[in-house]
C-alpha positions in Angstrom: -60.3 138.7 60.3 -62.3 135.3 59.5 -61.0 132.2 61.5 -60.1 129.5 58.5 -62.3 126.5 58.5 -61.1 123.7 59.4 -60.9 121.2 56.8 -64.0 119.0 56.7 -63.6 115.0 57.8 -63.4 112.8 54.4 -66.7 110.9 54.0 -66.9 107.5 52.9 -66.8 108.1 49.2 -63.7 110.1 49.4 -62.1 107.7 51.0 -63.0 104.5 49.0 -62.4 106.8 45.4 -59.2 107.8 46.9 -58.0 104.3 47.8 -59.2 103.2 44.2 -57.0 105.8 42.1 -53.8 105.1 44.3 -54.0 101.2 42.8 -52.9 102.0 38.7 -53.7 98.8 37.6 -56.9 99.5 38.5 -57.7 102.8 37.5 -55.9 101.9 33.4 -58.6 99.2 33.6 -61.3 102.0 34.3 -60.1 104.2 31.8 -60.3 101.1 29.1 -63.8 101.0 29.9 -64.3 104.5 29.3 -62.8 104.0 25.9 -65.1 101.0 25.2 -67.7 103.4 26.1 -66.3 106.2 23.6 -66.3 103.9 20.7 -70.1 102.5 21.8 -71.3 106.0 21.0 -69.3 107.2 18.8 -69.5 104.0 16.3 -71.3 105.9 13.6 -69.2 108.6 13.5 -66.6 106.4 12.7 -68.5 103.6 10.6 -71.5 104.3 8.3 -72.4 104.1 4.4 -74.2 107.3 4.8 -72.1 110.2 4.0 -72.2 113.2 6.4 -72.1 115.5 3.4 -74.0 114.6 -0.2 -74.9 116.6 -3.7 -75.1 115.4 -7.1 -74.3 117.9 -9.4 -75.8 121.5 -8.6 -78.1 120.2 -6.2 -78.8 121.3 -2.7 -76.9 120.2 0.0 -78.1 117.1 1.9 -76.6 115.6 5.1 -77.8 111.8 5.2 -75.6 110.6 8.0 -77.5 113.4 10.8 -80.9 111.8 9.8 -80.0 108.5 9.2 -79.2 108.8 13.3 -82.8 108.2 14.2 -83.9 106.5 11.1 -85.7 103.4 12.2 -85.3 101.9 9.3 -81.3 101.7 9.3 -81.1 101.9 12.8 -83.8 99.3 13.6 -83.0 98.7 17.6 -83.8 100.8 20.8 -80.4 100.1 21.5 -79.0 102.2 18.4 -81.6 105.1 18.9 -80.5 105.1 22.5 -76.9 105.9 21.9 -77.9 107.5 18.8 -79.3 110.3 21.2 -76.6 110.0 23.8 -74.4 110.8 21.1 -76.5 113.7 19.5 -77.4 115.1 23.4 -73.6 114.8 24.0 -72.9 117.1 21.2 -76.0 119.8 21.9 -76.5 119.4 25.9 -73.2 119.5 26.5 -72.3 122.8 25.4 -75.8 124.0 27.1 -74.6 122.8 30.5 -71.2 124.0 30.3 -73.1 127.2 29.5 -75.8 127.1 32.3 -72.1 126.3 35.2 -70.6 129.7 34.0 -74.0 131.7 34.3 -74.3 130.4 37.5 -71.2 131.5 38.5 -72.3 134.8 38.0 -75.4 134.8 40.0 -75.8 135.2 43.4 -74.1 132.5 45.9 -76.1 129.2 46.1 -75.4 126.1 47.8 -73.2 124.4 45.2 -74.8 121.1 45.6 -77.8 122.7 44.6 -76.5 124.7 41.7 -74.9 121.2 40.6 -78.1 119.1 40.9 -80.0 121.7 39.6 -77.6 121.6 36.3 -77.9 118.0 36.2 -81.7 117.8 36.2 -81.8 120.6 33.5 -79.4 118.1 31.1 -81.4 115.2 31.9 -84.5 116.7 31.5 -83.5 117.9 28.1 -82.4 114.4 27.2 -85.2 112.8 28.1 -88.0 115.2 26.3 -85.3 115.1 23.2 -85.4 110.6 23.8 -89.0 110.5 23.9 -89.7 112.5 20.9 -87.3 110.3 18.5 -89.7 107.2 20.4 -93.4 109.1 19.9 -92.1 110.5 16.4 -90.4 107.8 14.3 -88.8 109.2 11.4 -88.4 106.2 8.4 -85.9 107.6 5.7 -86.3 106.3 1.9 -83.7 103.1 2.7 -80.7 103.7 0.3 -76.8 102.5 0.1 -75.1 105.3 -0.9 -71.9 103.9 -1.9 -73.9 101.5 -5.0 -76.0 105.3 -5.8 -72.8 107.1 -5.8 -72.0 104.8 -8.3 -74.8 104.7 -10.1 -74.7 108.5 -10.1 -71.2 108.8 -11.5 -71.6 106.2 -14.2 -74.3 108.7 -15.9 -71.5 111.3 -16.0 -72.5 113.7 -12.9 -70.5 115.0 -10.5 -70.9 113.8 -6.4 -70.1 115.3 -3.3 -69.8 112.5 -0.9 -67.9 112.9 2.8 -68.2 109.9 4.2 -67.4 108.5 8.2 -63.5 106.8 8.1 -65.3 103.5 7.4 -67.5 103.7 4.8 -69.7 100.6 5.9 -72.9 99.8 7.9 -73.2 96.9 9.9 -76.7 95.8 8.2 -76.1 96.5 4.7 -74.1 93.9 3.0 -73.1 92.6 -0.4 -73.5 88.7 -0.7 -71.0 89.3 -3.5 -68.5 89.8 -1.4 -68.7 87.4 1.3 -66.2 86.3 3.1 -63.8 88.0 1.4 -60.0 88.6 3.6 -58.7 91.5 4.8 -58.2 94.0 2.9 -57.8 98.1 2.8 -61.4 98.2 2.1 -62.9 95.9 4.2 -59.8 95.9 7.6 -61.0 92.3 9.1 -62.7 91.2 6.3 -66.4 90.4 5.5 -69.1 87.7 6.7 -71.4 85.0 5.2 -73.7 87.8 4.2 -70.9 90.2 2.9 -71.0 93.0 5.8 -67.7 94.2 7.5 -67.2 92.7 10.3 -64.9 95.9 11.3 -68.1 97.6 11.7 -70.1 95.0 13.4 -67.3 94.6 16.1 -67.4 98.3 16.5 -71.5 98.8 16.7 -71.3 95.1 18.7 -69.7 97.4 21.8 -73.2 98.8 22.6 -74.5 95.7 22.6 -72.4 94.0 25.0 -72.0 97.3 27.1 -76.0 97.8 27.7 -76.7 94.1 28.2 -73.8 94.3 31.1 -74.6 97.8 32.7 -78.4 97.3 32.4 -79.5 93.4 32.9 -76.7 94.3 36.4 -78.8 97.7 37.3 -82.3 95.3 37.0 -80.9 92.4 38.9 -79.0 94.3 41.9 -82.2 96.4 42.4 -84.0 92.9 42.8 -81.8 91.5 45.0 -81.2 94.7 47.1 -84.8 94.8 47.9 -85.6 91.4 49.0 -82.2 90.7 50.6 -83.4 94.0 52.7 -86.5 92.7 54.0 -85.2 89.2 54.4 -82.2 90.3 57.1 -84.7 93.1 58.4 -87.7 91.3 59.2 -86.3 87.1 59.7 -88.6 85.3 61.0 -91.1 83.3 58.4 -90.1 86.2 55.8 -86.4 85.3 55.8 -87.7 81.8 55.9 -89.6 82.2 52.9 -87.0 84.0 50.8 -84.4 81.7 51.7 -86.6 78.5 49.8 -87.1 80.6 47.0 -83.1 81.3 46.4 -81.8 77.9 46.9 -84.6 76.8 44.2 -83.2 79.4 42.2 -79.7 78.3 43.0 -79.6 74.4 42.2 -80.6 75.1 38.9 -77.9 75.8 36.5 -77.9 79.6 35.5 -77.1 78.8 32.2 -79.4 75.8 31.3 -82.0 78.3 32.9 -81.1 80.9 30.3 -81.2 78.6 27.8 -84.1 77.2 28.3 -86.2 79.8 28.8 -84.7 81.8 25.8 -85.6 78.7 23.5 -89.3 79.4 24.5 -89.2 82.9 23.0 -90.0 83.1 19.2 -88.7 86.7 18.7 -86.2 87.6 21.1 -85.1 90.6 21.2 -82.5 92.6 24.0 -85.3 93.5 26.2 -85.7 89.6 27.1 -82.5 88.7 27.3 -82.1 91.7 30.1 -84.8 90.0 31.6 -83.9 86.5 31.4 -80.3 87.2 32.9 -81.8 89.4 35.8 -84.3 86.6 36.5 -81.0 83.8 37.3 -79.0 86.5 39.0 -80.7 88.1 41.2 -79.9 85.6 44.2 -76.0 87.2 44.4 -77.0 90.3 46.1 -80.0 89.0 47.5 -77.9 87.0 49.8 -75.0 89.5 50.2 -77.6 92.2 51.4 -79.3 89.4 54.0 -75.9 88.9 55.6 -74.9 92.2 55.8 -78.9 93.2 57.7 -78.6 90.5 59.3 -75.1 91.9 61.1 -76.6 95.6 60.9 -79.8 95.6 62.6 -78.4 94.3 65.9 -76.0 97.7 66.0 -76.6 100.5 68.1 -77.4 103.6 65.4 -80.4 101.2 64.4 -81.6 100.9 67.9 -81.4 104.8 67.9 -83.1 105.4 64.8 -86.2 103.0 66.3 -86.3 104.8 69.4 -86.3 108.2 67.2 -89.6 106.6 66.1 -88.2 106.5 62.2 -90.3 103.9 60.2 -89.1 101.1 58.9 -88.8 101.7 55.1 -86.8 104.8 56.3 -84.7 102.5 59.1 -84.3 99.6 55.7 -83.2 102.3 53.3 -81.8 105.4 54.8 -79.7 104.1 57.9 -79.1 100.2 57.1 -79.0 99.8 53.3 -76.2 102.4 52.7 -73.7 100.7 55.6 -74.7 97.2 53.2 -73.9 98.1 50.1 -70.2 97.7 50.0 -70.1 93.8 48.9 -73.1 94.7 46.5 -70.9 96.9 44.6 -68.3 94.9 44.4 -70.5 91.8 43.4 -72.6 94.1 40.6 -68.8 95.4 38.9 -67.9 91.3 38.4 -71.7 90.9 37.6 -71.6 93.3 34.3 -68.7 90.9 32.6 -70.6 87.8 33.2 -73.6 89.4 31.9 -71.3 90.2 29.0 -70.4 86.7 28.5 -74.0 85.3 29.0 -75.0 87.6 26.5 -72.5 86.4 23.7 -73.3 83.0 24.7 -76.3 83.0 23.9 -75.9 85.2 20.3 -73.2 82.0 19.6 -75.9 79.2 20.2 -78.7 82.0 18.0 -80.8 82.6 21.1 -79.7 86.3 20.7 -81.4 89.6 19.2 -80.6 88.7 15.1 -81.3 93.0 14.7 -78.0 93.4 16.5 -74.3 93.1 15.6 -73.1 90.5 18.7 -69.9 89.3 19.4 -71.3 86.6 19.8 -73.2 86.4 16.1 -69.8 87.2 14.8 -68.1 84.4 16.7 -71.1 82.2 15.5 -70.4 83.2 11.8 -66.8 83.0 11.8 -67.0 79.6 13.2 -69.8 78.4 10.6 -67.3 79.8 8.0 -63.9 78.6 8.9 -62.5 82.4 8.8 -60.0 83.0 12.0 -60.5 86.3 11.7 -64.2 86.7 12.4 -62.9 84.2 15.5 -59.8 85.9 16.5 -61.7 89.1 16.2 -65.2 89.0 18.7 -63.0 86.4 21.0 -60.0 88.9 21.8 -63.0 91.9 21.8 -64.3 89.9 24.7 -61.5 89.0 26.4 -59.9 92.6 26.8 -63.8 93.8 27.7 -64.3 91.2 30.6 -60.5 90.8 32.0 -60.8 95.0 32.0 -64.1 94.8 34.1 -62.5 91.9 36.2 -59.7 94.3 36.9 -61.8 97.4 37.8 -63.7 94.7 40.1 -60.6 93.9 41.7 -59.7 98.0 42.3 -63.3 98.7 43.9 -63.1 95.9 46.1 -59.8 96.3 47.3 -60.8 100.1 48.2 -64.2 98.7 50.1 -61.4 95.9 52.1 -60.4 98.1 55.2 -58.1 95.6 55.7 -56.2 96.2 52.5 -55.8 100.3 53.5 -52.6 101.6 54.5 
């Protein structure tokens, strides 16, 4: 008989996920992000004026809503086509992976870290090669509002076929006869200043607000991670150096920054404001990561790893940066609801993308237009957004807080 083995130490990870789930606040929070997330890619499914199903009369079968996904006519923003294909690779990869686990069940014995990564590079492979053919192959359908032709249709006496998603509206297409209309069972919150429903731009304004916050974080940690690194590793006139350069950075108002340097961009689109907001933020981390190399790389297991001859881009990233990263984490989960807010800032004052449904555009509208429900609406949408980030924040940082273990 085989000895039992005994049960392996908890790493790091374990421990932090594990003190995160025992805190419920916390983990409700998380799961209200995932929903956010849910309705971000599923917004078409649930709002479009393309039906998934449409024939007039005895005529073929067509299925608008499917191509209307990568149509870069209707869908006019990378930010669409981007979920547009999460959604789609969701629906088609998924299956496929769950597929390629339970084959490899059945072969022989493997590592399962390597059967899992090699599963996970399959799916994203396949979801990149199926994202960069909707970029290298644009498809541009004939643009047409089905609802007015399903009128038109059935005013000459033919019969339609027309499915539609549960709310028959885009978030582009609008009637200027019916602006500003109330809320009614047609239009649920109403209708702006350019007779869209603002039901469905509140919906398709979630990816907005959710890539501006996950991304312009992503880009601005990254920054600040690296040159925090190699300010605490190296000092001397290096540190020196990058110290001037953040408290330059820092005594100029983040905001009047953003401003200013969004008013000197003709066309903006989401790409610049991602860029504007990781050029003011950056400095966060940057300094977070300093303190915590400049603590580090006085310890013994550095000293080792030098004396083990390791290099120093090994020593920076492989043995220090992973001990650092704890207030960086905590930092970059706060970080993705300010982004939020500087992003619907900035859509308010019109120095946002006009291609995409903000909050913020909505706020702008409603309070152009006197209508408390175009203000009621995008203000409590980004008030439950950021106060669930802030909660999450709270959760991961009171899991990285030894102190706050029991």
């Amino acid at each position: 008989m085989t000895e039992p083995k005994p049960p392996e130490d908890p790493t790091w990870l374990d421990i932090v996920v594990g003190q995160f789930f025992r805190r419920s606040l916390s983990v409700s929070a998380a799961l209200g992000v995932l929903v956010l997330w849910g309705l971000a890619i599923l917004a078409p499914v649930m709002a479009s004026n393309k039906p998934f199903v449409w024939r007039v009369g005895d005529g073929p079968l067509q299925f608008p809503w499917f191509k209307s996904l990568f149509d870069q006519i209707f869908f006019e923003n990378g930010v669409d086509l981007f979920f547009n294909t999460l959604l789609v690779a969701l629906v088609v990869v998924g299956p496929a992976v769950f597929l390629l686990w339970r084959r490899s069940a059945s072969l022989p014995r493997r590592p399962r870290t390597l059967r899992r990564g090699w599963i996970a590079g399959a799916a994203v492979g396949i979801w990149l090669v199926f994202l960069g053919g909707v970029m290298a192959f644009p498809y541009q359908a004939p643009k047409e509002v089905y609802p007015l032709l399903e009128k038109s249709v059935r005013a000459t006496g033919q019969e339609v076929l027309a499915i539609y998603p549960p709310i028959p509206h885009s978030f582009r297409d609008g009637d200027i006869g019916r602006a500003l209309q109330p809320s009614s069972s047609d239009h649920w919150l109403g209708t702006d200043s350019s007779g869209r429903d603002v039901l469905t731009r509140l919906l398709f304004g979630t990816r907005v607000s959710l890539t501006v916050g996950v991304f312009a974080v992503a880009l601005y940690v990254t920054l600040g991670v690296i040159i925090g690194a190699l300010a605490g590793y190296f000092g001397g006139w290096v540190d020196l150096v990058i110290q001037r350069v953040i408290e330059v950075v820092i005594c100029v108002p983040s905001l009047f920054l953003v401003l200013s340097v969004a008013s000197f961009l003709t066309e903006r689109s989401i790409f610049h404001i991602l860029f504007i907001i990781a050029a003011v933020s950056w400095t966060g981390p940057a300094r977070l990561v300093r303190a915590e190399f400049l603590r580090l790389r006085e310890l013994d297991f550095v000293a080792a790893a030098r004396a083990a001859g390791f290099s120093q881009p090994v020593i920076i990233f492989q043995e220090i940066l992973p001990n650092a990263l704890g207030p960086v984490l905590v930092s970059a989960t706060f970080g993705v609801a300010s982004a939020i807010l500087v992003e619907s800032t900035m859509s308010f004052l019109g120095l946002g993308d006009a291609t995409l449904p903000s909050w913020g555009q909505i706020l702008n509208n409603g309070r152009s237009s006197g209508v408390w429900t175009m203000i009621l609406a995008p203000g409590s949408a980004i008030f439950v957004t950021v106060s669930l980030l802030n909660l999450v924040g709270e959760g991961v940082r009171d899991a990285l807080d030894p102190k706050l273990r029991k």
